[in-house]
Steps between C-alpha positions, in 0.01 A plus 500: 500500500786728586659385173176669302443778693866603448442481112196691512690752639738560232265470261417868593257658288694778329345729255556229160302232696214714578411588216566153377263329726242777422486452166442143542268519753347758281465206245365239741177722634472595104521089434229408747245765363586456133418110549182558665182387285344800488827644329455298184211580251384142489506457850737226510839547668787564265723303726799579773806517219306694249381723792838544622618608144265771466559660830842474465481633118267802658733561805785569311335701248600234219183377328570137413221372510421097428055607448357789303450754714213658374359189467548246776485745839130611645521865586612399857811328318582792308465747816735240682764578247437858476605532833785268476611710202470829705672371806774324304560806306504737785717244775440338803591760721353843267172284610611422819579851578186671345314228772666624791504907416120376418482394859715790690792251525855652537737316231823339679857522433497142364160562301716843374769255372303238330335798332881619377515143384209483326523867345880412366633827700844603624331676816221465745479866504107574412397136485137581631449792282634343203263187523225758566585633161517180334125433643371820375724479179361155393149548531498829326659375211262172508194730508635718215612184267130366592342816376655472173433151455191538559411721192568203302368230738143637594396561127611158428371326837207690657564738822515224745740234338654811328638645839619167604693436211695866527553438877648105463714609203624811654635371824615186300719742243628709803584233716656316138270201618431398104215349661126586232168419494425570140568157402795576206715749703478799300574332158104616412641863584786560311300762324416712754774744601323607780489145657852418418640843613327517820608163575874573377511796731338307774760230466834790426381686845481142701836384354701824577447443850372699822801692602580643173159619415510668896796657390378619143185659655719646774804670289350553167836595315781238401738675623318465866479076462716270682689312294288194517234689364673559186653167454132391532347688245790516295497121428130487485493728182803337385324174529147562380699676173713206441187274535264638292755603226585112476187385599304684172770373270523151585181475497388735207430215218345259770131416398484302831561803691543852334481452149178581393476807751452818361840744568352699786408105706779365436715814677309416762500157543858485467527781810274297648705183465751671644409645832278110627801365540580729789329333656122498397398178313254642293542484072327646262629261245535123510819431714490139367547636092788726638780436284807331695700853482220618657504261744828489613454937475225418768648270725853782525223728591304274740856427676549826501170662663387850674644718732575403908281561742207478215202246411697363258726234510877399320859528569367860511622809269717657760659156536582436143624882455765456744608184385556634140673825641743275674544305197613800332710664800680165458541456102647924494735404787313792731538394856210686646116424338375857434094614409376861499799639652473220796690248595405128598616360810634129501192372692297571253658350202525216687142451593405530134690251410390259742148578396592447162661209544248306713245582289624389152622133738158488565382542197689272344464230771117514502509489082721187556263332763194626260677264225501210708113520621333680171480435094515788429831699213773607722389849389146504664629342784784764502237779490251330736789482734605882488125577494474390899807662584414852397202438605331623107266241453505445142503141357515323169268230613724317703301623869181325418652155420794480768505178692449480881855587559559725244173710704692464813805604303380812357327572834857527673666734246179721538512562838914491465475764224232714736683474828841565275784289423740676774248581752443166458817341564532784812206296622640141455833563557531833738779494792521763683864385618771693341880403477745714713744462283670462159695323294778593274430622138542206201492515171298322235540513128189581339361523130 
């Protein structure tokens, strides 16, 4: 007995490990409800696995989904999942904390640093305030992106069903939940710019996370941004440019796709196809007729993902930035990593290539254990894989016929790719033990 209780003591719950467990505990109330009869629209149970799936698909904003939405839930189904989306987008602890201010609670010190965690900040400085924002911030934009929508939706639905749809799809875009009740995604919809550019914004404002949009609305000018506010939105643009430039001409002569689009559609299908992958889920076009450039285009964005401390999910932007920065440092023999007039410290550089490191090994491990369970090309199973990490939800088929294990494989990397690949291994692997000392300097003979 003394033997346990001693372990349960060093497992001490740091920051990484709550979050962990409340994400997954998160999924487990969402799994009970979701396979409830009532849930289903037939009434019958959809089953503990397929239940699991779901909840874990809608709790880390992915949108996998193994049963039409639109189709198989009741309306108590699709409210479950709603609310999974909204509280998977906005954290455990944003939720947590809006509960306790709710309820005159004071927020402790180690509620302050699971926050810090869970935000992706250097500080705890304004912890409170900031999640306050983040509250305020999300709904606003929700109820904006749901007043749009619902130009197009009400006409085509009836006031009611109309309202509903603009609400779901809103916080689902926001949140980057790729998660629809239309039936087809937005595929229907990819001639209405209104529908796709309300969702595109919805999805570009959830994926350039909380802090940077605080810090937009609070210094205005470039000049005034932190640095990590410019790296942000610096590779955003760069990224949604480089997508849809490559994504319109690879797919320009594809009937399956773009082809037959008039100009106008097909500029925006391509921009379109280029912001879901970070990390929203829905298409406008058939991902399955993709052409395999566009593919593999769309898995390097998947990998790559939105911005930290957002809704989205990826290696993140930031991440990836600093990773090609130091790549270049390296290659022009500069010895100190330089952006907007800043310099990096070593920490940092380091952490980004952990992340990036971890994540493409777990990518390619779960595409290798997806080969050994599934029939599917090496390609789909590729995609399928990088899909659940970065949490983007979009799917050539594969989702719908994995096998048992391949379900329980894609669940992991979801809620791996939600909680984050470092945060993550801070969770599994955290000891708060340091070395007092070190060892002498070697050398190793790289490249």
């Amino acid at each position: 007995m003394s033997y346990i209780k001693e372990k349960l003591y060093l497992f001490e719950l740091n920051p990484p490990r709550v979050l962990a467990l409340g994400f997954l505990g998160l999924i487990l109330i969402g799994t009970i409800l979701l396979n409830l009869p009532i849930a289903s629209a037939n009434g019958e149970s959809i089953g503990l696995l397929d239940a699991l799936f779901t909840s874990a698909s809608a709790v880390c904003v992915t949108g996998l989904i193994v049963v039409n939405t639109a189709e198989y839930w009741s309306m108590f189904g699709k409210v479950v999942i709603l609310l999974l989306i909204q509280m998977g987008g906005l954290g455990i602890m944003t939720m947590a904390t809006m509960v306790a201010l709710i309820m005159g609670k004071k927020i402790s010190l180690k509620e302050r640093l699971i926050i810090k965690e869970q935000m992706n900040q250097e500080t705890m400085s304004g912890m409170v305030r900031l999640t306050l924002y983040v509250i305020l911030l999300t709904f606003s934009i929700e109820a904006v992106g749901a007043i749009l929508l619902s130009f197009k939706f009400i006409p085509e639905y009836g006031t009611a069903k109309g309202i509903w749809f603009s609400v779901f799809h809103s916080i689902s875009a926001f949140c980057n939940a790729g998660f629809d009740i239309t039936g087809d995604s937005f595929m229907s919809y990819s001639n209405s710019p209104l529908t796709i550019l309300t969702l595109s914004a919805l999805i570009i404002i959830g994926g350039t996370g909380f802090a940077v949009l605080h810090d937009v609305f609070r210094n205005r000018k470039w000049k005034r941004l932190s640095l990590h506010t410019k790296l942000v939105i610096t590779m955003s643009l760069v990224l949604l440019l480089i997508g849809t430039f490559f994504f319109f001409i690879l797919e320009y002569t594809n009937p399956s796709t773009i082809g037959e689009m008039p100009f106008w559609e097909k500029v925006s299908s391509a921009f379109f196809a280029s912001v879901v992958p970070r990390t929203a889920g829905f298409n406008s076009i058939d991902t399955a007729a993709l052409r395999e450039s566009s593919v593999f285009l769309t898995i390097i964005f998947m990998f790559i993902g939105g911005a930290p401390g957002s809704t989205a999910g990826g290696v993140k932007t930031a991440t990836v930035a600093v990773v090609l920065m130091a790549t270049i440092s390296i290659i022009k023999g500069e010895k100190d990593i330089e952006v907007y007039e800043k310099r990096l410290n070593p920490e940092t550089i380091f952490k980004s290539l952990a992340i990036v490191t971890v994540g493409m090994g777990m990518i390619l491990f779960i595409s290798f254990l997806l080969t050994i369970t599934e029939s599917g090309t090496f390609l789909d199973l590729l995609f399928e894989a990088t899909s659940a990490f970065g949490t983007v939800g979009l799917s050539r088929g594969v989702t719908p016929e994995l096998s048992k294990l391949g379900k329980l494989i894609i669940i992991g990397t979801m809620y791996a790719g939600r909680v984050g690949p470092l945060t993550m291994a801070f969770a599994i692997g955290y000891n708060k033990k340091h070395k007092r000392y070190r060892y002498s300097e070697g050398h190793i003979s790289v490249g």
